[in-house]
FIMI-807144 format. One record per residue (C-alpha): residue in three letters; x, y, z. Coordinates in steps of 0.2 Angstrom, whole numbers, plus 5000, padded with zeros to 4 digits. Layout:
% FIMI-807144
ALAXYZ/...
***
This chain:
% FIMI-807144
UNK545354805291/UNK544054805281/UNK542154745282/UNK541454655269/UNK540154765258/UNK538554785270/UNK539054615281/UNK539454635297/UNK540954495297/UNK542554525296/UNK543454455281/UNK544354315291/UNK544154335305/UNK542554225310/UNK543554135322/UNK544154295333/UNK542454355333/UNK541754215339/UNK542954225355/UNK542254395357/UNK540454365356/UNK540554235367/UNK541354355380/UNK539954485377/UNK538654325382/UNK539554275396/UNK539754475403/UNK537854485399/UNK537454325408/UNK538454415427/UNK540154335423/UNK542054425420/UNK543054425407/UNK544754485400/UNK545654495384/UNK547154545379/UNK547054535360/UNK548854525354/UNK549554565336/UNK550754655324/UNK550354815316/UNK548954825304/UNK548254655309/UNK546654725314/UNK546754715332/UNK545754905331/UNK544354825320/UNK543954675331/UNK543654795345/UNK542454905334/UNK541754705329/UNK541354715348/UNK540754885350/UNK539554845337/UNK538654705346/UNK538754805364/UNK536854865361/UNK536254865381/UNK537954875389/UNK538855025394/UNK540555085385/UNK541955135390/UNK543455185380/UNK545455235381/UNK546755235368/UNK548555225371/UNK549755355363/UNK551855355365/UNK551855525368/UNK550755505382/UNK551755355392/UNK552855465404/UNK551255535411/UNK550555415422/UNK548655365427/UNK548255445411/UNK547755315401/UNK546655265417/UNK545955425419/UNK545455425400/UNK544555255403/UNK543955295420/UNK543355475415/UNK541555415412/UNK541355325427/UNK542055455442/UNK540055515447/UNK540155335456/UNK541655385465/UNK540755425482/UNK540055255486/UNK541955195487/UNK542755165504/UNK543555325509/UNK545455265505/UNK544955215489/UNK543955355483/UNK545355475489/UNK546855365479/UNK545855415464/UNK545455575467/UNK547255595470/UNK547855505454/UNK546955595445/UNK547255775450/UNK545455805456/UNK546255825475/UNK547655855483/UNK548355735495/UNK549855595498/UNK550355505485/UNK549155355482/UNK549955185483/UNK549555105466/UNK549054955472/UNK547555055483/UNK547355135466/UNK546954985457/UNK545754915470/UNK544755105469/UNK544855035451/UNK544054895454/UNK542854945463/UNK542355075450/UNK542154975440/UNK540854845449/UNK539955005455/UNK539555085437/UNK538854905432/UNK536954945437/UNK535654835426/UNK536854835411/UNK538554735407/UNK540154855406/UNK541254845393/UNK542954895393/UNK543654925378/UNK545654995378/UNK546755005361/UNK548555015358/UNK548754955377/UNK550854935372/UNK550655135375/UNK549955145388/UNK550755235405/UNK551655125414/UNK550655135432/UNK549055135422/UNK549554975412/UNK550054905430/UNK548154965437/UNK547454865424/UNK548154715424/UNK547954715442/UNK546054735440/UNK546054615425/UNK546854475437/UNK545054515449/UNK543754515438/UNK542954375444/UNK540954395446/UNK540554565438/UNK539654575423/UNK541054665415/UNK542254635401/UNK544054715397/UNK544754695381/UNK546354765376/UNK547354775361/UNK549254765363/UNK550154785348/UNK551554635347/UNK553354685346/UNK554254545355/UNK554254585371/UNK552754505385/UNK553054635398/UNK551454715395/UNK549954645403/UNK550854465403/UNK549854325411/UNK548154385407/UNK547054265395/UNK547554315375/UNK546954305359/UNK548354305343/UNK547954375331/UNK548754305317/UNK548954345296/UNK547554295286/UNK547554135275/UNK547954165256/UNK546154135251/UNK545454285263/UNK546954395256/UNK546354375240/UNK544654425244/UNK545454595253/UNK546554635242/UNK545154625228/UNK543854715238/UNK545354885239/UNK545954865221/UNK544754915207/UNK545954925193/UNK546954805184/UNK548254695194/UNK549654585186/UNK549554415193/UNK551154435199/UNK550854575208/UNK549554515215/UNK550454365221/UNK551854465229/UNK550854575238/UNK550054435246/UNK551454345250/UNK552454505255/UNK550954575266/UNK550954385275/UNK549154445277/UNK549154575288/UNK547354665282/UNK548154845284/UNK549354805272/UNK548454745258/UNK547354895258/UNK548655015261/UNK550154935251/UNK549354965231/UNK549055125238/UNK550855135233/UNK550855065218/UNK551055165203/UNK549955105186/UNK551455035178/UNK551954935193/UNK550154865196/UNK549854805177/UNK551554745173/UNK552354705187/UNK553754825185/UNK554554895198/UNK555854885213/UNK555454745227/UNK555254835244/UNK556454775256/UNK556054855273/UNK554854795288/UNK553154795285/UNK552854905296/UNK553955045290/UNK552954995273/UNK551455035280/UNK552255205288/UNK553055255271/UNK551455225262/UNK550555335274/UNK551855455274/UNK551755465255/UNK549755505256/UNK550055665268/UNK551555755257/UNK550255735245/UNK549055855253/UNK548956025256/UNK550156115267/UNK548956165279/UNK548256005280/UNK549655935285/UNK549956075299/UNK548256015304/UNK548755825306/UNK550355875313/UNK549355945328/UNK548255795331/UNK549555685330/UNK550255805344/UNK549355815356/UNK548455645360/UNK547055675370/UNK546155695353/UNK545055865359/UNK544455925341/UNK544156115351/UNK546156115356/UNK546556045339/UNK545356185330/UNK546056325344/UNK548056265340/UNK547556265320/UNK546956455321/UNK548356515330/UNK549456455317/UNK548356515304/UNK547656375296/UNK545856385288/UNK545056255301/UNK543556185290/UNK544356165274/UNK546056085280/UNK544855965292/UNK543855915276/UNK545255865265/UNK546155785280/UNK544355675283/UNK544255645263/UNK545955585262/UNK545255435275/UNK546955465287/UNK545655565302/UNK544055575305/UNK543255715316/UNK541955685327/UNK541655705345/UNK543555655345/UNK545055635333/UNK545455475328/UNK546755425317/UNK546455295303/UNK547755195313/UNK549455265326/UNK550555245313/UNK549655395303/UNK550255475317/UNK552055425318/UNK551955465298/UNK551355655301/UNK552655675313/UNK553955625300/UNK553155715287/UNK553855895294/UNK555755965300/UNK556056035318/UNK555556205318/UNK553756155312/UNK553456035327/UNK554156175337/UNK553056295331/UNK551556165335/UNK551856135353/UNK552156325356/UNK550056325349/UNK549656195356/UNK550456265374/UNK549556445372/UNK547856365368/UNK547756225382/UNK546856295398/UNK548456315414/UNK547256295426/UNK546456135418/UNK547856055412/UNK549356125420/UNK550655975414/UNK550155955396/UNK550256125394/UNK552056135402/UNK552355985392/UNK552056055377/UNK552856215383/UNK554556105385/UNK554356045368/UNK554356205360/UNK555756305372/UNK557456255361/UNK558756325373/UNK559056355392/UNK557356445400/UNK557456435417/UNK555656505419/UNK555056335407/UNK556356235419/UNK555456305434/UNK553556265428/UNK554256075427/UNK554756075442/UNK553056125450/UNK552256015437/UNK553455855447/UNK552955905463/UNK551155895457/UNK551255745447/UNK552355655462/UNK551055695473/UNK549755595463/UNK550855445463/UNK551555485446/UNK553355445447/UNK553755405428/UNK553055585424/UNK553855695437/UNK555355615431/UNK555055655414/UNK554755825422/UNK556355845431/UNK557355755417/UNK556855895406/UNK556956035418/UNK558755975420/UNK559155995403/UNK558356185401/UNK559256235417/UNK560456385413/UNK561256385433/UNK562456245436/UNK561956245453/UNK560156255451/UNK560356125435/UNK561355995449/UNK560055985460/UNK558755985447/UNK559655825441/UNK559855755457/UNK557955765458/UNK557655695443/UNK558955555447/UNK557855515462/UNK556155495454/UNK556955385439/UNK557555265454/UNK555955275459/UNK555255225444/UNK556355085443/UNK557755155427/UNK559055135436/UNK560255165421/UNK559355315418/UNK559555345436/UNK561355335437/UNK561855445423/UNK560855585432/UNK561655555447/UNK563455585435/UNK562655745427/UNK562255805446/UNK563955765452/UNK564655855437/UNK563456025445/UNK564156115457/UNK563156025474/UNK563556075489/UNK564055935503/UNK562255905508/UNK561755885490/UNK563255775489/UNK562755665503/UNK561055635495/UNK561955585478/UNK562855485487/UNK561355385498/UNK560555385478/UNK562055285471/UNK561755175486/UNK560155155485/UNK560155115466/UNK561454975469/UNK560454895482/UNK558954875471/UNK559954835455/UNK561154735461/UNK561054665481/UNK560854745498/UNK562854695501/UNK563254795486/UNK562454965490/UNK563054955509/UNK564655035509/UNK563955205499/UNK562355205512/UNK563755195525/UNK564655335517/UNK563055435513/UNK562555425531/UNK564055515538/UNK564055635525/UNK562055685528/UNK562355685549/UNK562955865549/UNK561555935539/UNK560055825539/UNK560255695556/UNK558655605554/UNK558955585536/UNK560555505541/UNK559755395554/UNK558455355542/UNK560055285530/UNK560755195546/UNK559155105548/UNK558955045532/UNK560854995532/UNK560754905547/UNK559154815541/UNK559854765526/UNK561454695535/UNK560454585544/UNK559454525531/UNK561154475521/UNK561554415538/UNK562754255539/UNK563154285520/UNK563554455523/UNK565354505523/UNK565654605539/UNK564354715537/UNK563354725552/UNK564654775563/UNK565354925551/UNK563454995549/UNK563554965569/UNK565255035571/UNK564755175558/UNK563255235568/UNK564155225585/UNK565455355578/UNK564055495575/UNK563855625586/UNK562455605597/UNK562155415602/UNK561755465620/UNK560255435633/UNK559555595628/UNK559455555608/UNK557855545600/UNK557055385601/UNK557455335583/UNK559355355588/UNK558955275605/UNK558455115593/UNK559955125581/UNK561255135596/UNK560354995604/UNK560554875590/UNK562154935587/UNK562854905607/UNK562254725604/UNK563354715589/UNK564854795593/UNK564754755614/UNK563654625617/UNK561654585621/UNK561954625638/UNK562554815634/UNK561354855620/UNK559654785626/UNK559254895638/UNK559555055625/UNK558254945615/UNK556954905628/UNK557055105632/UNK556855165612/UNK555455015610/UNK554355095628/UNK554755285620/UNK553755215604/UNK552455125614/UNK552255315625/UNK552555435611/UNK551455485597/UNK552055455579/UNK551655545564/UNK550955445548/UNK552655465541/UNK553855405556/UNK552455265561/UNK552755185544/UNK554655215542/UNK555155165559/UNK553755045568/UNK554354895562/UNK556054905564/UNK555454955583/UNK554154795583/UNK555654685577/UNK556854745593/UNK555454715605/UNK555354555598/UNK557254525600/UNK557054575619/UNK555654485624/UNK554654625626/UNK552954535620/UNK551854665626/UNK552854785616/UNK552554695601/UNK550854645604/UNK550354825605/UNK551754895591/UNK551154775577/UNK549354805581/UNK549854995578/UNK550754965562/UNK549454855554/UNK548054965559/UNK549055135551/UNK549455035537/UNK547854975532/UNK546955155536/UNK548155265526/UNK548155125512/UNK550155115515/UNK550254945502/UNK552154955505/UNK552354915520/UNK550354825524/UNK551254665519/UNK552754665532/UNK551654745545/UNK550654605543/UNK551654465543/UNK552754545561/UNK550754565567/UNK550454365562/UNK552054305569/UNK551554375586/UNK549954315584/UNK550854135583/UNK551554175600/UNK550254215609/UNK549354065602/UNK547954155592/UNK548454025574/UNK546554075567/UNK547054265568/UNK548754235562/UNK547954125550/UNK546854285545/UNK548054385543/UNK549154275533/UNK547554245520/UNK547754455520/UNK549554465515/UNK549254315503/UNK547954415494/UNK549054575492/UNK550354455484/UNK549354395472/UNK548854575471/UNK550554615467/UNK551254455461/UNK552354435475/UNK552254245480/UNK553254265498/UNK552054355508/UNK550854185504/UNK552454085510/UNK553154175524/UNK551254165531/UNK551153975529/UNK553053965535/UNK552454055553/UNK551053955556/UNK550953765547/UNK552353725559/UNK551453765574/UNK549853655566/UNK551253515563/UNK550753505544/UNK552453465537/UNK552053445519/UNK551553625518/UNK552853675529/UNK553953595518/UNK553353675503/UNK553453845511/UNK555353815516/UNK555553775498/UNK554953875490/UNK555854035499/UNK557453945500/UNK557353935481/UNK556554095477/UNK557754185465/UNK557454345476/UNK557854285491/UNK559554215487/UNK560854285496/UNK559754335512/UNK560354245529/UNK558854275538/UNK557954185527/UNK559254025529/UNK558654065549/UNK556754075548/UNK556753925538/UNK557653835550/UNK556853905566/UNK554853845558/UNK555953655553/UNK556453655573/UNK554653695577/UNK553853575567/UNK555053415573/UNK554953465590/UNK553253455587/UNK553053295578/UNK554353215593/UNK555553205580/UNK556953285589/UNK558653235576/UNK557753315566/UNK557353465576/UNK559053485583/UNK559953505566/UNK558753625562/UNK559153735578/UNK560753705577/UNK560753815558/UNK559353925564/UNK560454005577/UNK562053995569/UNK561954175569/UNK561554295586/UNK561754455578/UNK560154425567/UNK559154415582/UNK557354375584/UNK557154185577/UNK558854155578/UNK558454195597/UNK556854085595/UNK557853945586/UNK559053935603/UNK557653885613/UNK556953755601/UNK558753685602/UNK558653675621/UNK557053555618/UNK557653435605/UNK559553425613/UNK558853375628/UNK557753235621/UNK559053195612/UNK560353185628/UNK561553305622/UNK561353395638/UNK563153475637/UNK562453565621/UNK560853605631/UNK561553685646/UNK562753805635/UNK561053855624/UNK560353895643/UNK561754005649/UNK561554105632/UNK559554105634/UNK559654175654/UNK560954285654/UNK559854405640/UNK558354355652/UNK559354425665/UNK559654585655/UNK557954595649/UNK556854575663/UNK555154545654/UNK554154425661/UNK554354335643/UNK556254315642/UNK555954265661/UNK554854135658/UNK555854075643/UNK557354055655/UNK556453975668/UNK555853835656/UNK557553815646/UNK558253775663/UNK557153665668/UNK557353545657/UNK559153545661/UNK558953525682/UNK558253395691/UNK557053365705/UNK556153475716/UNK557153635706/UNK556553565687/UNK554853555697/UNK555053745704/UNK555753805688/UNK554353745677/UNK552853795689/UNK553853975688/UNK554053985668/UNK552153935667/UNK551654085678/UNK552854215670/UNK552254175653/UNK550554175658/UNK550754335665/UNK551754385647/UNK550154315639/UNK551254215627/UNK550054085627/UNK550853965614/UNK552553965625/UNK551453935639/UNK550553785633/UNK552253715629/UNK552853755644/UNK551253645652/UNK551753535642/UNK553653485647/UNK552953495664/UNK551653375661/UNK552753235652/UNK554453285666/UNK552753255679/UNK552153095670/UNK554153035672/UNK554253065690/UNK552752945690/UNK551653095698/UNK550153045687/UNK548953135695/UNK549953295696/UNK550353255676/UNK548653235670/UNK547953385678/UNK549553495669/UNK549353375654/UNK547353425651/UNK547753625652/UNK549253595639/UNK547953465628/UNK546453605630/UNK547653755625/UNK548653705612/UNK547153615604/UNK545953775606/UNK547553875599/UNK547553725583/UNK549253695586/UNK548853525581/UNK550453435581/UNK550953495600/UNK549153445605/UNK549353285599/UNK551053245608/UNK549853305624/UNK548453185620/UNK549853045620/UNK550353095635/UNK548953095644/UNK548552925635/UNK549852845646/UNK549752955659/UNK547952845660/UNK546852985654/UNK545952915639/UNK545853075625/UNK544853055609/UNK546053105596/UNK545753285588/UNK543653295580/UNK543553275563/UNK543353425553/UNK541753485549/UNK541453395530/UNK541153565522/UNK542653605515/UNK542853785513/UNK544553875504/UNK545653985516/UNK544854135506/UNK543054075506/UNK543554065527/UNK544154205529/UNK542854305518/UNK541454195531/UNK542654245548/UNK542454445543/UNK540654425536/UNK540354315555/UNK541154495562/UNK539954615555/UNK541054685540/UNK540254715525/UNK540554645508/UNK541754825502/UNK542454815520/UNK542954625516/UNK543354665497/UNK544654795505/UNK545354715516/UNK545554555502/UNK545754635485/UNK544154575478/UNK542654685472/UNK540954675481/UNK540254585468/UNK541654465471/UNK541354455490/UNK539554435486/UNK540054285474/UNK541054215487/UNK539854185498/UNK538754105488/UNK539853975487/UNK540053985508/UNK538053985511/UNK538153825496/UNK539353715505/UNK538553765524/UNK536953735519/UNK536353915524/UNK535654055516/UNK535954205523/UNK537354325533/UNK535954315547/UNK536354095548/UNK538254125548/UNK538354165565/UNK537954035574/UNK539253915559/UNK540753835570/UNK541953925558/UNK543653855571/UNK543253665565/UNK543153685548/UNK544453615536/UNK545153715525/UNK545853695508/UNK547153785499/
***
């Protein structure tokens, strides 16, 4: 686009820049802000960031481009962008400092989850602020690699109370994948009037009228059109209208017209654009070493490529516009882009740059090479270990194809395969996996093919679907790699009983399946110990498998565990000590997992480890800390867009507060998630929080139907054990006591095999409700004390409970208000609001006059601004909290503004002494 003659306005464009300047004022005044400036080709998306550049006097700048030849390297684009910033790198959190170092090559280490990337980002950025505003400035975003693209619209979604601003520039070509959901600016054609002025400002010669009309109405007022289009035009065409209307898209208007203007040049000139269009960090030393090693006269061809307004040579290249790059490309045959890269490959530093030298290296090799090939393949293993899946594909993708030996070319292929599932092509994935099969593999290799397929199916299509190759691709990997095999069992057997009643059969063939590999015996490791138990309980019963379990779950509860095995197989072991009633177990696994998630920055699993840690926290009647823990796993799905962590938390704990329209909502919205479908443990833990919340409002029809569904199916286990006992309660109030006493039997013949003094208590207050007399009396007193002994505090308030109202019933008042007041004091100190309020009634007509629950405290404080004033009441500072919650210091610190506003205190030293438990909360 074009400025006006010595005015700073854009011709049209008043209304855009207004948007802009208005985001500079409001960065300048301490506040966020994020742009995505969208547009076609040529609309002058580059000159409205330039329109902000110019008015950044007293802000810091930072800038990245994004170039197509760059997207299959990944955190490049960051790394451009962040480049500037890295000497605040040590004042982040030790995780976060080292995801970056790691993305960016300047350490070697575990590949960074890029969610703990995009947090380091985050916190970058609010670090390099200082006294001035930042301003992020990022053009041709559509180009970007794809993990950096994510990083960024992960931090765009936290900007919050920074004084920073992100603009991004995203040229528009139908799709909305790219940095969707983020505040936008359309940037449209100009109006006819403003075209006119354009296209007269470029034109200096005659112009027919008609011409003129037709280019404006061809150029639908895109501003790099009108000033590139005459360009094209020869004299005759201009003055008289004479010539042949141009039929293609604009866009390839634009490119030809460009195209035109370099065959025009020199040839060496043209050599010299080809390399700057070829390599795209824009470094004008590699572009001048490149030039002289193909012999080009440096100076001169750099003057006429700057006179000809397509480059401009500075600190850095920059093109007029990318599609002067495209055009250069198109401007030369084969052999001469060859010729390039091979320059551009000797001239870049190896130990520098090791990946866009092998890149270019790649580019240049025309046949077989298997010493190229092998440089790839270390420059995968690098980029993989930096978290850069796209690119060590790209890597092993072209490896694969300049692999002379079949066999080497089949594994090459099969490695590439992997890393493009990764990466999430699964068509891409699945052709590799055909070449590889085509290779000569040998039957280890063919086993992993085969766990790949399965594996690509599953996430393409559904769990059922990829089962029966992961079943296949476990027996074929048990001869060579066994805890490979065991690893695929587990992740079968996981999936089957997530399908669960919806599945066909496919539980008990994983179970059958792993019971048929040599092996499954007392002396197995304990991960084998744990898929032979499961197993036992599928094919033979709870009875024979659980004790298998409760040994595996003790040898993880004794053993060490490396990083690696503590994430992979932790909580499958936390879910079987769940399913035997070994609370200790889970109490003590989960708080494992949870802490070796969070420490090692493991985002992939932090969200399930947190939700198994909040479900136990339920039990042992601790809602605030699985209330906690729930605003955690909220705030890494909004962190990753992922909606059901926020619902599964509320669906754990609401019922146990008896708030049934958010428990409603909960089971609504996971019943309905489009992700979800198909997954019968879904069907049951929605079912199981239904019977929990009915039983605790009294209404027991209601509960009842729920248990019924929720335990519809044993073999999933664990709430389809718990939704057994709720069934118990509500039959029983109900007077369906045949149904009762068969839910009993179930419940104490696996307390009889589990021994714990859980299940044991369980079973002792199942059968009380079922007996009578002097035995109901002996059986309660006994599941209080085993439970309290378990130190499953909410099952033992209940269990106060039922023994209080059976009490009240016998007309043993004074015995029933003493039981009564412990069941009222615990389950309202544990918030379970719904259960404490059946005790209060109690009590009420037991003769013990109980105020109903205190009001909340008036302040009303969001379940983020509580949880941010719960960890500030516990001594973590503002990055601790901002870790832990997504959110930047500066965020943190905004937050608890607001907290210290609506307390009426000032200070962290105040919130101490707040009574944080009796506040409400909002959503």
């Amino acid at each position: 686009m074009v400025r006006d003659g010595a005015r700073t306005e854009l011709i049209g464009r008043q209304d855009e820049c207004k948007v802009l300047d208005n985001l500079l004022a409001q960065a300048r005044a301490g506040r966020s802000g994020v742009l995505v400036v969208r547009g076609e080709a040529g609309i002058g998306k580059t000159e409205l960031l330039n329109h902000l550049l110019d008015r950044a006097t007293g802000c810091r700048v930072v800038r990245a481009v994004g170039v197509q030849s760059e997207m299959e390297l990944s955190y490049a684009g960051l790394h451009q962008l962040c480049a500037p910033l890295l000497s605040h790198l040590e004042g982040l959190p030790e995780p976060q400092r080292n995801a970056l170092r790691n993305a960016f090559g300047m350490q070697v280490g575990d590949a960074p989850d890029r969610f703990l990337v995009g947090l380091a980002t985050l916190s970058l950025l609010a670090a390099a602020v200082g006294d001035e505003p930042l301003l992020c400035l990022v053009d041709d975003a559509q180009w970007l690699d794809r993990v950096s693209a994510q990083t960024l619209q992960f931090v765009a979604r936290r900007l919050l109370a920074e004084p920073v601003l992100l603009v991004l520039a995203v040229r528009e070509s139908g799709s909305r994948e790219v940095l969707a959901d983020l505040p936008e600016l359309a940037v449209r054609g100009l109006g006819e009037r403003d075209s006119r002025e354009l296209l007269g400002s470029v034109v200096t010669g005659p112009l027919d009228q008609r011409v003129r009309d037709r280019i404006v109405a061809e150029t639908r007022g895109n501003p790099l059109a009108l000033v590139e289009l005459p360009r094209g035009l020869a004299l005759l065409e201009m003055a008289g209208g004479f010539g042949v209307p141009e039929t293609r898209p604009l866009s390839s208007q634009i490119e030809a017209g460009f195209l035109r203007r370099i065959r025009s040049l020199p040839a060496q000139t043209q050599q010299l654009l080809l390399i700057a269009a070829t390599e795209p960090v824009g470094d004008v030393s590699l572009l001048r070493s490149a030039a002289e090693r193909l012999g080009i006269d440096v100076d001169r061809a750099a003057t006429e490529a700057e006179a000809s307004g397509l480059l401009t040579l500075g600190t850095w290249v920059r093109f007029r516009h990318p599609l002067v790059r495209s055009a250069a490309h198109r401007a030369v045959g084969f052999e001469e882009r060859r010729r390039v890269h091979a320059a551009l490959a000797e001239s870049i530093d190896a130990t520098l740059y090791p990946e866009r030298r092998v890149w270019h290296l790649a580019s240049a090799t025309a046949g077989p090479d298997e010493k190229v090939a092998a440089e790839l393949e270390g420059s995968a293993g690098r980029a993989q270990a930096r978290g850069g899946i796209a690119a060590a594909a790209a890597f092993l993708d072209r490896a694969t194809e300049l692999t002379p030996d079949p066999v080497r070319r089949g594994a090459r292929a099969l490695a590439a395969a992997r890393a493009k599932y990764q990466a999430g092509a699964f068509d891409t994935a699945r052709e590799l996996v055909d070449a590889a099969e085509l290779s000569h593999l040998d039957e280890a290799g063919a086993g992993r093919a085969t766990l790949l397929r399965g594996q690509i199916m599953s996430a393409a299509k559904s769990a059922s679907a990829g089962l029966p190759l992961l079943l296949e691709a476990a027996k074929r990997l048990q001869p060579f790699d066994s805890a490979l095999a065991d690893q695929t069992y587990r992740d079968a057997i996981y999936a089957a009983l997530t399908a669960g009643r919806l599945a066909t059969g496919g539980v008990r063939d994983v179970a059958e399946a792993v019971l048929s590999t040599p092996g499954h015996t007392g002396t197995a490791s304990r991960e084998t110990r744990l898929l032979t138990g499961l197993a036992r309980v599928v094919t033979d019963g709870y009875a024979v498998g659980a004790p298998v379990l409760l040994d595996a779950v003790a040898a993880f509860r004794t053993g060490e565990l490396s990083r690696e095995d503590g994430l992979g197989w932790l909580p499958f072991a936390c879910r079987m000590a769940h399913s035997t009633w070994d609370f200790a177990a889970w109490s003590e696994l989960s708080a494992r997992l949870v802490d070796l998630a969070r420490g090692s920055g493991a985002l992939a699993v932090l969200p399930s480890a947190l939700l198994l840690r909040l479900s136990n926290r339920v039990f042992a009647g601790d809602l605030r800390a699985a209330a906690s823990l729930a605003v955690e796993a909220s705030a890494i799905g909004e962190a990753t867009g992922s909606s059901f962590l926020a619902h599964y938390g509320a669906l754990v704990v609401e019922p146990f507060r008896g708030r049934e329209s958010t428990t409603r909502q909960a089971i609504e919205t996971l019943t309905q998630d489009r992700l979800l479908r198909g997954e019968g443990k879904v069907t049951t833990a929605t079912q199981w929080a239904a019977a929990v919340l009915y039983n605790g409002l009294g209404r027991y029809e209601e509960a009842y139907a729920a248990a019924e569904r929720g335990c519809e199916n044993p073999q999933e286990l664990g709430l389809s054990l718990q939704s057994r006992v709720e069934l118990v309660e509500a039959a029983v109030r109900l007077g369906r006591t045949e149904r009762a006493a068969e839910a009993v039997r179930t419940i104490e013949e696996m307390a009889q095999v589990s021994g714990t003094p859980w299940a044991l208590g369980i079973s002792a207050a199942t059968r009380a409700l079922v007996s009578e007399g002097e035995a109901a009396d002996a059986l309660h007193r006994e599941a209080i004390e085993r439970l309290d002994t378990a130190g499953v505090r909410m099952d033992s308030a209940r269990a106060r409970l039922r023994h209080g109202e059976w009490l009240r019933l016998e007309r043993r008042r004074a015995q029933a208000r003493t039981r009564l007041s412990e069941a009222h004091e615990m389950l309202d100190a544990a918030g379970a609001e719904a259960f404490a309020e059946r005790a209060r009634r109690e009590l009420t007509a037991a003769g013990v006059k109980v105020p109903g629950r205190a009001a909340a405290e008036t302040a009303l404080l969001t379940a983020k601004e509580a949880e941010i004033a719960r960890l500030a009441q516990g001594g973590f500072t503002n990055p601790e909290i901002g870790a832990r919650l997504f959110l930047s210091p500066h965020t943190v610190e905004w937050h608890l503004r607001k907290v210290f506003a609506k307390l009426g205190i000032s200070s962290r030293k105040e919130i101490g002494s707040v009574r944080l438990e009796t506040m409400a909360t909002t959503p």
